[in-house]
N, C-alpha and C positions, 0 to 999 in steps of 0.2 A: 154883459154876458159873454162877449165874443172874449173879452179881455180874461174872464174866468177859464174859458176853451183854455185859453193861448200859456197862461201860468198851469194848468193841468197837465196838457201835452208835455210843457217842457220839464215838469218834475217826471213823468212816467219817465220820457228818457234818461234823465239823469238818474233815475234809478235801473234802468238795465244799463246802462255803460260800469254801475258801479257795482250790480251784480253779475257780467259778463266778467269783470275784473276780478271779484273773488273767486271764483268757480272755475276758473281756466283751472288748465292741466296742463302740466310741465313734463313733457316725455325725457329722461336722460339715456344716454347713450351708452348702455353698460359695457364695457370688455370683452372679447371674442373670451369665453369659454366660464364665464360666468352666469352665473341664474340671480337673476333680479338684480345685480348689480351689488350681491352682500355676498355668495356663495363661490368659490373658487374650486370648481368640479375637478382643475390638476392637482387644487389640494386635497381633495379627497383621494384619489389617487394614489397620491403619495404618504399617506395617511398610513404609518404601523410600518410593518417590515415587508421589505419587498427580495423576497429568496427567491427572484432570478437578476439582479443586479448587477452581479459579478459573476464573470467567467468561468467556467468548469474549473478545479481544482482536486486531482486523485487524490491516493494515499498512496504513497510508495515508499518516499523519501522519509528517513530516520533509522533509527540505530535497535534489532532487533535480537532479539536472542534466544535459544530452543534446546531441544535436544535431539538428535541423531541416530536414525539406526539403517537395517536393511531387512528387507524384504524379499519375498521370495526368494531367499536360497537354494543353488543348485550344488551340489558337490560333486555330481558324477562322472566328473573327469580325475578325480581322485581317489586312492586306498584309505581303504575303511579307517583305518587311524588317523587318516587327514581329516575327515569331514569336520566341519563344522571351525576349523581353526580360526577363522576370522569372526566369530560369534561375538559382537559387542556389548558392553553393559549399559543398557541404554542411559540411567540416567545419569553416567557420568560422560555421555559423546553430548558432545555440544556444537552448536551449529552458533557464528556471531556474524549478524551480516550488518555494514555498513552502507546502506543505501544515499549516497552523497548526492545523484542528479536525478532532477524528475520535471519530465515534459507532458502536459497535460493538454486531449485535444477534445472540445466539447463536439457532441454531435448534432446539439440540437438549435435552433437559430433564436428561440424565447424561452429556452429553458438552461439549465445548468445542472441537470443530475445526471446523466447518460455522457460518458466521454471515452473516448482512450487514452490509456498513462505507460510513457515509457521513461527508461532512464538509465541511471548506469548504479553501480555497488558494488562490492566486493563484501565477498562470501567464503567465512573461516571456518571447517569443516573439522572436526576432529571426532574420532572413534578409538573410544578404551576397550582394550582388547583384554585376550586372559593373561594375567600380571607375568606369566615366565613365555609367549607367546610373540615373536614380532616376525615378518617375511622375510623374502630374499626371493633373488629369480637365479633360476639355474642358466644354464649354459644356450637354452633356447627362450629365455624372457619369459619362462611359463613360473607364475608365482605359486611359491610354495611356504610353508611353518618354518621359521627361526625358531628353536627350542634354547631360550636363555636362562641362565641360572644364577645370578650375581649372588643374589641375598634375598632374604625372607617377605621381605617390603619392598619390592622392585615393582614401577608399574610399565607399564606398555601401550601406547598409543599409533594412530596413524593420522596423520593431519593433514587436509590440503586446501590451497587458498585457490580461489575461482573469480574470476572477473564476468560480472552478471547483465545483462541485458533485458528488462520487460520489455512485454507487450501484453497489455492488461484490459478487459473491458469491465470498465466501473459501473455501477448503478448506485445512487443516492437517495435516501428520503427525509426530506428536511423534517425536522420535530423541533416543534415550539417557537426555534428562529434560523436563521438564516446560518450559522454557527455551529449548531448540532446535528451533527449527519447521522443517523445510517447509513454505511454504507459496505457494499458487496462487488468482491470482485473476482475475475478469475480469468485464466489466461494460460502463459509459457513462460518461461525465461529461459534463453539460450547462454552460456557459460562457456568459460576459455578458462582450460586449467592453467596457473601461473607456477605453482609449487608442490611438491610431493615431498612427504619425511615421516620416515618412522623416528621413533625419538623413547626411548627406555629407560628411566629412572632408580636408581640403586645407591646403597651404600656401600664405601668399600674402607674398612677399618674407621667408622664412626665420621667418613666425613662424605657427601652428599656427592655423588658422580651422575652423568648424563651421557648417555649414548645414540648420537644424532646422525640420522641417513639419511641424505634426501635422494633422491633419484623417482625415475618415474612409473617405476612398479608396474608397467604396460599397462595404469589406466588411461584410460583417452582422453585425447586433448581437449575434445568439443562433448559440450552434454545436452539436453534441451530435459527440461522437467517443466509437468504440470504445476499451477498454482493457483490457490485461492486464501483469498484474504476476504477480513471480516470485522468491524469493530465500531462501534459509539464512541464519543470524548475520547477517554483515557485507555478503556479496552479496545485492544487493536491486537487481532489473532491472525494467526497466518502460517499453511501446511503448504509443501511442495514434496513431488512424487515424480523420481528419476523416468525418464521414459526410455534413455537407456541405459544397459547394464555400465557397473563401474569397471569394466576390465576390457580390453580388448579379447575380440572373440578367440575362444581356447586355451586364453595365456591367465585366464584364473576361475577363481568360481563365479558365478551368474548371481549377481547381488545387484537390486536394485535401488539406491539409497533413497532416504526422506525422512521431510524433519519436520517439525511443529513446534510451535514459539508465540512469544507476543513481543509485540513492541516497546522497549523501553522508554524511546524519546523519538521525538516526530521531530522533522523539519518543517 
């Protein structure tokens, strides 16, 4: 009997040593920032497009082109046969800016749609006038009518090249990726005139002549004009509005210039 005890006892043990042994649990030690040891919570994360990645980036920089006129006309330092002499056709003044440098500053520390953009460009400015029509300054620099008369097909122009400066506050709305902006901007640009010339086109016995003045027609060196631009992808629109007049004060009529255009190619 004792001998029956003694072979019982020792089967019940060897059978919990052998079901202690299957039944254990094996704890593993997953990775900081994992769930359960299968799921990678940084790759969710990073999981699809992330539109604040990269840096603020404006729109400034690229090669643009418009057309030209003026505003607010005042004549009344002149006789009634002058008025209106500098009257342009708008849609053949043309505005060609080359926008070469652009510095863009983000405002915000987790985001990238809100920044400032500045840069440099140069700004080709021309206005077609009435075809027998170009200036001159009298004896005190006060601008007045060139009445010219070569021939029947003479045109008349005034052109001037500007050295440009933004300062621009951008806002952005990403659509779809990271790649497609909205965006909206608007600001100043200060400008340093470099060139002034009137320039007259004509025939003279069936072969093509040019008549080229440059000088600086007492308008002002410095200009600052409002700006605002606008554009998705490929449309990219953009209006500027003189803030001040194109003549020095007295020495012509009170003409405020501004132009509207779109973007041909982006940098």
């Amino acid at each position: 009997m004792k001998q029956l005890l003694l072979v019982l006892l020792v089967s019940f043990v060897s059978f919990q040593a052998t079901a202690q042994e299957n039944d254990s649990i094996i704890v593993l030690q997953s990775k900081a920032g994992r769930l359960s040891g299968l799921i990678d919570i940084q790759d969710l994360v990073n999981e699809g497009n992330n539109f604040w990645e990269k840096e603020f980036k404006g729109h400034w920089s690229g090669i643009e082109f418009g057309i030209n006129g003026f505003a607010h006309p005042n004549y009344s330092m002149y006789a009634s046969n002058e008025y209106g002499f500098l009257r342009n056709k708008l849609l053949l003044s043309n505005v060609l800016n080359l926008n070469v440098l652009q510095y863009s500053i983000g405002f915000q520390q987790n985001r990238n749609t809100i920044g400032l953009v500045t840069g440099l460009g140069l700004s080709i400015q021309s206005y077609r006038l009435d075809n027998h029509i170009s200036i001159l300054l009298d004896e005190s620099r006060n601008v007045h009518p060139e009445y010219l008369n070569f021939d029947s097909n003479q045109k008349s122009k005034l052109s001037s090249v500007y050295l440009e400066v933004p300062l621009l506050v951008e806002f952005q709305i990403p659509i779809r990726n990271k790649a497609n902006r909205l965006y909206l901007s608007a600001g100043i640009t200060g400008a340093k005139r470099l060139e002034t010339h009137t320039k007259v086109k004509y025939k003279k016995e069936n072969k093509k002549e040019k008549l080229k003045s440059p000088g600086n027609y007492s308008m002002l060196d410095y200009k600052v004009a409002g700006t605002i631009r606008i554009g998705y992808r490929a449309v990219n629109l953009f209006g500027t509005y003189d803030l001040v007049p194109l003549f020095e004060d007295r020495r012509g009529p009170v003409l405020y210039p501004f132009s509207v255009g779109i973007r041909l190619i982006s940098f």
